[in-house]
C-alpha positions in Angstrom: -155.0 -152.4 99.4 -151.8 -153.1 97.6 -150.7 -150.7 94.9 -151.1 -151.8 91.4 -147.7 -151.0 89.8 -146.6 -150.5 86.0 -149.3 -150.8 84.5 -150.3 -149.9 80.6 -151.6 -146.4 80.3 -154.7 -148.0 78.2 -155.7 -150.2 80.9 -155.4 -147.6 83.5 -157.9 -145.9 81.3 -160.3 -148.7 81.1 -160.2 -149.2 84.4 -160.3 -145.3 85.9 -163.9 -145.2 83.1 -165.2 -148.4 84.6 -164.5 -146.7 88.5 -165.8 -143.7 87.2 -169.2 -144.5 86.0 -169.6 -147.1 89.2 -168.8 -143.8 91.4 -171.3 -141.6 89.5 -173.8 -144.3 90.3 -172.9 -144.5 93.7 -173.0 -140.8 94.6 -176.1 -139.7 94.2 -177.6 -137.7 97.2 -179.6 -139.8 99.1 -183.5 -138.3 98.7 -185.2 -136.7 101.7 -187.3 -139.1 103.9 -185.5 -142.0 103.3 -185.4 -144.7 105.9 -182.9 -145.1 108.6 -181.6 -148.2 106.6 -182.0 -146.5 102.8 -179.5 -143.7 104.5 -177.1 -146.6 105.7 -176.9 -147.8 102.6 -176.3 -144.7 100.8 -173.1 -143.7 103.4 -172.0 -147.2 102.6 -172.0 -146.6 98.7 -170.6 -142.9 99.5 -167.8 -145.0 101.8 -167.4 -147.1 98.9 -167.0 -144.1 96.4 -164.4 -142.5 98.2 -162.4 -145.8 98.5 -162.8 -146.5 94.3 -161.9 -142.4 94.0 -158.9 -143.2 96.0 -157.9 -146.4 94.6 -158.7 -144.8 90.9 -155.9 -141.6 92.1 -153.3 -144.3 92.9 -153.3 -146.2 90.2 -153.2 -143.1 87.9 -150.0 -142.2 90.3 -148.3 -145.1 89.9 -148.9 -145.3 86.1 -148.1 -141.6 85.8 -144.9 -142.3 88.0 -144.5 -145.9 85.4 -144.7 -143.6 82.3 -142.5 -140.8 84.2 -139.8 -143.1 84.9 -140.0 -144.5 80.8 -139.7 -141.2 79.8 -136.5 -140.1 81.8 -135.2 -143.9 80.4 -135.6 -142.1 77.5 -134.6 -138.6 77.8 -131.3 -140.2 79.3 -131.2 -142.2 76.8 -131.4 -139.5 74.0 -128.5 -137.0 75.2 -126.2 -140.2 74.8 -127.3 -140.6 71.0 -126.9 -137.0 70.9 -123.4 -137.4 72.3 -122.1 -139.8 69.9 -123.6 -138.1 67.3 -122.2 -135.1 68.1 -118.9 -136.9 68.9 -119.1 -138.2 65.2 -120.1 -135.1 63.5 -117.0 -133.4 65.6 -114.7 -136.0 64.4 -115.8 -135.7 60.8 -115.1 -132.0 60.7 -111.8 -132.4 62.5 -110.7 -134.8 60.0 -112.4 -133.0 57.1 -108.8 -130.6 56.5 -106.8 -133.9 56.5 -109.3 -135.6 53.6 -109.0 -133.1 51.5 -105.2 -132.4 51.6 -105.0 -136.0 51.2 -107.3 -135.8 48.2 -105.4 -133.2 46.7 -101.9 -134.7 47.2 -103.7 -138.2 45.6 -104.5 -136.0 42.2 -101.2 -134.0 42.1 -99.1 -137.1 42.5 -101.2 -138.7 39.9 -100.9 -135.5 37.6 -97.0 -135.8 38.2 -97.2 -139.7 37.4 -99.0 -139.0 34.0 -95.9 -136.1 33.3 -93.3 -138.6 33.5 -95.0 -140.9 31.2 -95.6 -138.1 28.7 -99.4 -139.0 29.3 -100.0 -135.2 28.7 -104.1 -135.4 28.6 -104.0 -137.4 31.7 -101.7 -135.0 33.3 -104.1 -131.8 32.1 -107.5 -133.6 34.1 -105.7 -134.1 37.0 -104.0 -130.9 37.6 -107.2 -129.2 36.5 -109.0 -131.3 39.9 -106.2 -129.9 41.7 -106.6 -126.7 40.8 -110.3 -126.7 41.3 -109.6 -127.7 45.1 -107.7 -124.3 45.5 -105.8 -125.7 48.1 -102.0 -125.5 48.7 -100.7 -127.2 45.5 -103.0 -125.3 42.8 -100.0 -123.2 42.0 -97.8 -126.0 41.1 -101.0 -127.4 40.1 -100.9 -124.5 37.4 -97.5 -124.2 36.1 -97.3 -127.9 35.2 -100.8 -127.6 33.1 -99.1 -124.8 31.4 -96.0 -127.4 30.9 -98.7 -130.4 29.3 -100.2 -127.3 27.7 -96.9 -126.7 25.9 -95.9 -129.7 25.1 -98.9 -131.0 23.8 -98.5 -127.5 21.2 -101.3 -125.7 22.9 -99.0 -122.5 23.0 -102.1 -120.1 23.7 -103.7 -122.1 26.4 -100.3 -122.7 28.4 -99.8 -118.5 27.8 -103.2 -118.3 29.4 -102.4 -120.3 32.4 -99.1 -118.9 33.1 -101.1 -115.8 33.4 -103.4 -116.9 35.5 -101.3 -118.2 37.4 -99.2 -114.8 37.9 -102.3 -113.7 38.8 -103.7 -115.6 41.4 -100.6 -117.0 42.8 -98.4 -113.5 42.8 -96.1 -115.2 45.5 -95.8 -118.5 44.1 -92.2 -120.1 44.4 -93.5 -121.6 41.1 -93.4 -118.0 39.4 -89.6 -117.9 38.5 -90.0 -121.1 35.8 -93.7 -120.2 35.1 -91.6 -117.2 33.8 -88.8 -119.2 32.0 -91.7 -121.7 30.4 -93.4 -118.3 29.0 -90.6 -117.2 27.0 -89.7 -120.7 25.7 -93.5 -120.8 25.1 -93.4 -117.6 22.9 -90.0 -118.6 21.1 -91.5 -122.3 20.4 -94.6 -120.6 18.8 -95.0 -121.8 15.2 -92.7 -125.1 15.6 -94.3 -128.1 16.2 -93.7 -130.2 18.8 -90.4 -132.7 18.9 -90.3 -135.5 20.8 -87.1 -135.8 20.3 -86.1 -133.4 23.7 -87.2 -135.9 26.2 -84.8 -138.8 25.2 -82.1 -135.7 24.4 -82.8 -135.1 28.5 -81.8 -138.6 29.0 -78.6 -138.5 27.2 -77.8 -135.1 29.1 -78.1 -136.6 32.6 -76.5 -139.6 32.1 -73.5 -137.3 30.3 -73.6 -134.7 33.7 -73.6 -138.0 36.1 -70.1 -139.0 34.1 -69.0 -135.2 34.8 -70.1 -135.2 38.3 -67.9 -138.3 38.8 -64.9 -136.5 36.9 -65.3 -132.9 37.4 -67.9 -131.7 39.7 -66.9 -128.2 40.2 -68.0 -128.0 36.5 -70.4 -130.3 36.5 -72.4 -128.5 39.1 -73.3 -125.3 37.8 -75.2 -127.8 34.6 -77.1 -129.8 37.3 -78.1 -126.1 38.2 -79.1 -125.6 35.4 -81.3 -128.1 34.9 -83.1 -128.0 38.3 -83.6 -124.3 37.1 -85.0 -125.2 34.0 -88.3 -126.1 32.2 -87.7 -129.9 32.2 -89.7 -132.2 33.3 -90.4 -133.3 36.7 -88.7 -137.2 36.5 -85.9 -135.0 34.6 -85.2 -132.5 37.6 -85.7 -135.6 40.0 -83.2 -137.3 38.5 -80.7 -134.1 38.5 -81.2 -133.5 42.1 -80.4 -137.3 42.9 -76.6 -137.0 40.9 -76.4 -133.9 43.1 -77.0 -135.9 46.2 -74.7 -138.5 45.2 -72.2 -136.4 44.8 -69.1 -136.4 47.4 -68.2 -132.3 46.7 -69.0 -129.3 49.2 -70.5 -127.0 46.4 -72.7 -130.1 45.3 -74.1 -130.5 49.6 -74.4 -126.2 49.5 -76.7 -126.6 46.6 -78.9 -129.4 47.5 -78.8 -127.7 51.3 -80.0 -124.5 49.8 -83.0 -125.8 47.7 -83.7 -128.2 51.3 -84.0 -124.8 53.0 -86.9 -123.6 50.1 -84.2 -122.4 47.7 -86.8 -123.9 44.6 -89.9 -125.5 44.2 -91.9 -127.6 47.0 -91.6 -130.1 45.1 -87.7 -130.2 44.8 -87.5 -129.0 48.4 -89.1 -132.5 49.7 -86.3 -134.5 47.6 -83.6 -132.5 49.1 -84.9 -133.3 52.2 -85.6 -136.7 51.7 -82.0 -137.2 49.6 -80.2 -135.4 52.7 -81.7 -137.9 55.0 -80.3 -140.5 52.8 -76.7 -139.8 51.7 -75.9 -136.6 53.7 -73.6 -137.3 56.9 -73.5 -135.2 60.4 -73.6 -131.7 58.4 -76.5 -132.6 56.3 -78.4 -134.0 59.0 -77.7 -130.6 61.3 -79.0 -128.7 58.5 -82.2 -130.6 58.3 -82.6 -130.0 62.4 -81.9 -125.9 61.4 -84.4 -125.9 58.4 -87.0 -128.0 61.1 -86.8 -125.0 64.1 -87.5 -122.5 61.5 -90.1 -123.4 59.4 -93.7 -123.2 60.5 -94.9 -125.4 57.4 -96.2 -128.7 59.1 -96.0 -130.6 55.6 -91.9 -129.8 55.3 -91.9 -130.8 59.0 -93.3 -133.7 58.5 -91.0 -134.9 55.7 -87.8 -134.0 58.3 -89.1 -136.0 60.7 -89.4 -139.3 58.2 -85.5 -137.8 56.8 -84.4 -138.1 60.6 -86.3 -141.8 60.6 -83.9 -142.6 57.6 -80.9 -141.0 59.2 -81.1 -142.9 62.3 -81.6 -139.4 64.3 -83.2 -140.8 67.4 -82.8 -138.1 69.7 -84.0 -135.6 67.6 -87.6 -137.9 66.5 -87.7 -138.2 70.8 -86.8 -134.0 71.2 -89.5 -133.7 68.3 -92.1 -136.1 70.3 -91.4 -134.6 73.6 -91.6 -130.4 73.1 -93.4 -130.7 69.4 -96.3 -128.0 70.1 -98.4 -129.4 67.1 -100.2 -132.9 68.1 -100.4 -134.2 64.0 -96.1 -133.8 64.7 -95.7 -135.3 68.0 -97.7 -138.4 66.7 -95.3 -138.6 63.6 -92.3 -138.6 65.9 -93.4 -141.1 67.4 -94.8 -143.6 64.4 -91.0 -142.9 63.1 -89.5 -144.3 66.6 -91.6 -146.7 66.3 -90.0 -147.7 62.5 -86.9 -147.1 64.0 -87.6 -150.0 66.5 -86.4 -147.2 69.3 -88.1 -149.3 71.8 -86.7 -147.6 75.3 -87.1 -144.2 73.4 -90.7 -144.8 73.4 -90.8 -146.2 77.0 -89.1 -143.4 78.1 -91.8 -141.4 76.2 -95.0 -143.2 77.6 -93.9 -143.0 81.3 -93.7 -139.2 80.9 -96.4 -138.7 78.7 -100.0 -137.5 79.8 -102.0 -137.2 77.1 -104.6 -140.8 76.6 -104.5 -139.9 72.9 -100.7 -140.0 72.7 -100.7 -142.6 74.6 -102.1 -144.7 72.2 -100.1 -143.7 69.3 -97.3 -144.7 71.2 -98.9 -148.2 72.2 -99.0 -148.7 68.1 -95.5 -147.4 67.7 -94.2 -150.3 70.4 -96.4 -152.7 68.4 -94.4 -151.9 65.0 -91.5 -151.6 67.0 -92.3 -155.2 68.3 -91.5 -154.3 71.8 -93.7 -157.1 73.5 -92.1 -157.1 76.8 -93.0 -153.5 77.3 -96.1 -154.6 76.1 -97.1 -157.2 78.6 -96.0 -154.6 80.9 -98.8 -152.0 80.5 -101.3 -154.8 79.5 -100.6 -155.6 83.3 -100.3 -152.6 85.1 -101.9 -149.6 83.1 -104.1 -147.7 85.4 -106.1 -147.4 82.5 -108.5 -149.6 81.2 -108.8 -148.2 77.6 -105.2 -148.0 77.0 -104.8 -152.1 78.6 -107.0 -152.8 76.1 -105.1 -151.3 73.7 -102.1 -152.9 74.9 -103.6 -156.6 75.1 -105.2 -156.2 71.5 -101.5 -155.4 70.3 -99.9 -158.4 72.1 -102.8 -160.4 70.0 -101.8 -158.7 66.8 -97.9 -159.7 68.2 -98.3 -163.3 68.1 -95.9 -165.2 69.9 -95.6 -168.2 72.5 -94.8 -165.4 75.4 -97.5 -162.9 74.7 -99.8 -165.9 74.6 -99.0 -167.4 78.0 -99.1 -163.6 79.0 -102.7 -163.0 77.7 -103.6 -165.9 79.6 -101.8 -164.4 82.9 -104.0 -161.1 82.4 -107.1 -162.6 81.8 -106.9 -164.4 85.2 -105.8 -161.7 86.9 -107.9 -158.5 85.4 -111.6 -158.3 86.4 -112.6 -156.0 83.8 -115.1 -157.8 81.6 -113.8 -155.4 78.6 -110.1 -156.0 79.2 -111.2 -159.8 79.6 -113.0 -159.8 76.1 -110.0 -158.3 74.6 -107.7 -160.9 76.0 -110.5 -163.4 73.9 -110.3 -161.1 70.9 -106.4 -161.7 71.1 -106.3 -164.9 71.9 -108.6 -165.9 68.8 -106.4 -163.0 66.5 -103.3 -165.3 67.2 -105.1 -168.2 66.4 -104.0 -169.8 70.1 -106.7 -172.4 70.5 -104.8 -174.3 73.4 -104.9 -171.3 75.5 -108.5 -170.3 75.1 -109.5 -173.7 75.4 -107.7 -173.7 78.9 -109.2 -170.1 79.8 -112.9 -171.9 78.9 -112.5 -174.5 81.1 -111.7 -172.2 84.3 -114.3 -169.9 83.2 -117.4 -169.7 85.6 -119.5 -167.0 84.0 -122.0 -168.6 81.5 -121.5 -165.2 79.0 -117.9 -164.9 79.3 -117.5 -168.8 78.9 -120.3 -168.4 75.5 -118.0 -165.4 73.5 -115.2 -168.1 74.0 -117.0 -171.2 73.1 -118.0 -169.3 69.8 -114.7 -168.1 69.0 -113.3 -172.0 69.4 -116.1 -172.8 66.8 -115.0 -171.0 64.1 -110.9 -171.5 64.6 -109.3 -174.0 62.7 -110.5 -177.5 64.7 -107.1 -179.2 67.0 -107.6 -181.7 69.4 -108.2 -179.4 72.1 -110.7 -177.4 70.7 -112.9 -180.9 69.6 -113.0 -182.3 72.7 -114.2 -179.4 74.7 -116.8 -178.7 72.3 -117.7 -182.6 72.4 -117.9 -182.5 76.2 -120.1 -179.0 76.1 -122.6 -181.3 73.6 -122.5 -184.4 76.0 -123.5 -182.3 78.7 
């Protein structure tokens, strides 16, 4: 008898009850003194019961071995859920330190926006959600309160949070003007407010930019001065940048030294980015020297864009090559890419054997609109998730060659993945001729469907009615 496969575990039970109660029936001891023929009988129906007991065990087996097999579908099937899951949840926390800084820096920049608009409420919320993070910026979060505090004449509560701040933050490089604010605080106490000071500022800078021009030897102890001073953040922005400008040594020791942490975080990322801008071959070694001996990845970060600004190549490839930290490797290599240092980055991939950076560098050739290298690894990567990265680029590219090149791959590769993202390019670049050629070689029913559905929702040519005429004349 053939074996009854698959079947549903409440049939099986129907049918075992059915073969049960017929075997119960069957099996009774045959009673003593029963004819020759009675006694046939009865081995026949004891035959009989055997064969429905055995027939009953297999089918039980093979729906036993039916629901095993469901159940390992299953339990195979759960670990990958698991996986991804647990894939997700790992990517959420690894990404969870980034968020927040990002968070943080959104409401300081914010709090900083409101100062130099004299929006002085504004500026006390957001500093307050800063310092309620407690993450790196809640000192400076702190003294600037105090400086809204002040100038909106709350003397007592900007007294308060300089104190605080002394407190918590004992080694803040915010401490030294926290200091300075508290005694022009305590001499301002009792005189109201003038509004007057900020457009006096203005008249000041515009009267040390005319000095710097004319006399910066004595023109640079003032911008000092001012950097060193309770003014306000646009104010001290401003003095840094006639600083910058300026053509005299003392002027490039002074904005060198607050590059190298000589004042505030905030000042030191404008020296840095203002010695990327304007400083020559000295500045630019300094930034290099303040880069190998820092350990703060923020700083780091800004040299690296300063180098981008400079035009320092070989330092963003030195920094992309030996960079120890992966978050700096990668910005290396985004600023090559800016840089449109397109063999840099070539260079880079060939040697490079991490799959993550891999594809960092495959975006930094796409902003660095290195097609040719493109086509390249869309070809020949080993691969298959970085080709795909490299064909969706040359989709996002958009040009007559990368087009005929897409077409060339699509041909050629026999991944069904790398194939769909040749599709997913082709339709990106709106290239309608081309996919309507790829549909009409195309043999496989679902390749030849994701293509006839992209045509249908493209802008209508010529090409892309008549193919979808002949596929409804069929």
């Amino acid at each position: 008898m053939q074996k009854a496969n698959h079947m549903k575990p409440h049939v099986i039970i129907t049918i075992t009850a059915a073969l049960g109660a017929a075997g119960s029936a069957n099996a009774q001891q045959a009673p003593a003194g029963m004819t020759e023929s009675a006694r046939a009988m009865a081995e026949s129906a004891r035959s009989l019961t055997d064969s429905v007991r055995a027939m009953r065990l297999d089918l039980l087996a093979d729906s036993m071995r039916a629901m095993r097999l469901d159940l390992l579908d299953f339990a195979f099937a759960m670990p990958d859920q698991d996986r991804d899951r647990e894939a997700e949840r790992r990517q959420r926390e690894a990404d969870a330190p980034e968020r927040a800084r990002d968070r943080e820096n959104g409401l300081y920049d914010r709090g900083m926006d409101a100062l130099d608009q004299s929006r002085w409420d504004r500026a006390l919320s957001d500093f307050d959600r800063v310092i309620e993070l407690k993450g790196s910026k809640a000192d400076a979060a702190m003294y600037w309160k105090a400086y809204a505090q002040n100038k909106l004449g709350q003397r007592t509560e900007a007294l308060a949070t300089i104190a605080d701040m002394s407190k918590t933050y004992p080694n803040s490089r915010y401490l030294r003007q926290a200091r300075a604010l508290e005694v022009e605080v305590r001499q301002n106490s009792g005189r109201p407010v003038s509004p007057q000071s900020e457009s006096d500022d203005e008249l000041k800078l515009l009267a040390l930019n005319a000095l710097m021009n004319s006399d910066p030897e004595t023109a640079v102890p003032m911008v000092q001065k001012t950097l060193e001073g309770n003014n306000s953040p646009k104010i001290k922005e401003r003095a840094l940048f006639v600083l910058a400008q300026s053509n005299s040594e003392k002027a490039r020791e002074v904005l060198v030294n607050i590059a190298k942490g000589g004042s505030t975080p905030d000042l030191q990322g404008k020296a840095i980015q203002y010695l990327g801008i304007h400083g020559g071959r000295e500045s630019r070694a300094a930034l290099a020297d303040i880069y190998a001996s820092t350990s703060d990845v923020d700083l780091k970060r800004r040299i690296l864009r300063a180098f981008m600004v400079a035009g320092e190549k070989d330092r963003l490839l030195t920094a992309a090559q030996s960079e120890q930290n992966p978050d700096l490797r990668a910005e290396a290599v985004r600023q090559l890419g800016v840089m449109g240092a397109r063999e840099e980055l070539w260079t880079l991939y060939q040697k490079e054997s991490s799959n993550d950076v891999k594809k960092q560098i495959l975006q930094s050739m796409f902003v660095g609109g290195d097609s040719a290298h493109m086509i390249d690894l869309a070809k020949s990567e080993k691969h298959p998730d970085l080709r795909r990265v490299a064909v969706r680029n040359l989709g996002l590219m958009g040009n007559k060659r990368t087009g005929d090149a897409l077409v060339e791959i699509y041909a050629q590769d026999k991944d069904p993945q790398v194939r769909r993202a040749v599709i997913e390019a082709l339709f990106l670049q709106n290239n309608g001729e081309q996919l309507v050629a790829i549909a009409r070689r195309e043999e496989d029913p679902s390749m030849k469907k994701e293509i006839v559905q992209k045509l249908s929702i493209m802008p209508k040519s010529k090409a892309i009615t008549d193919i979808l005429l002949e596929i409804l004349n069929k």
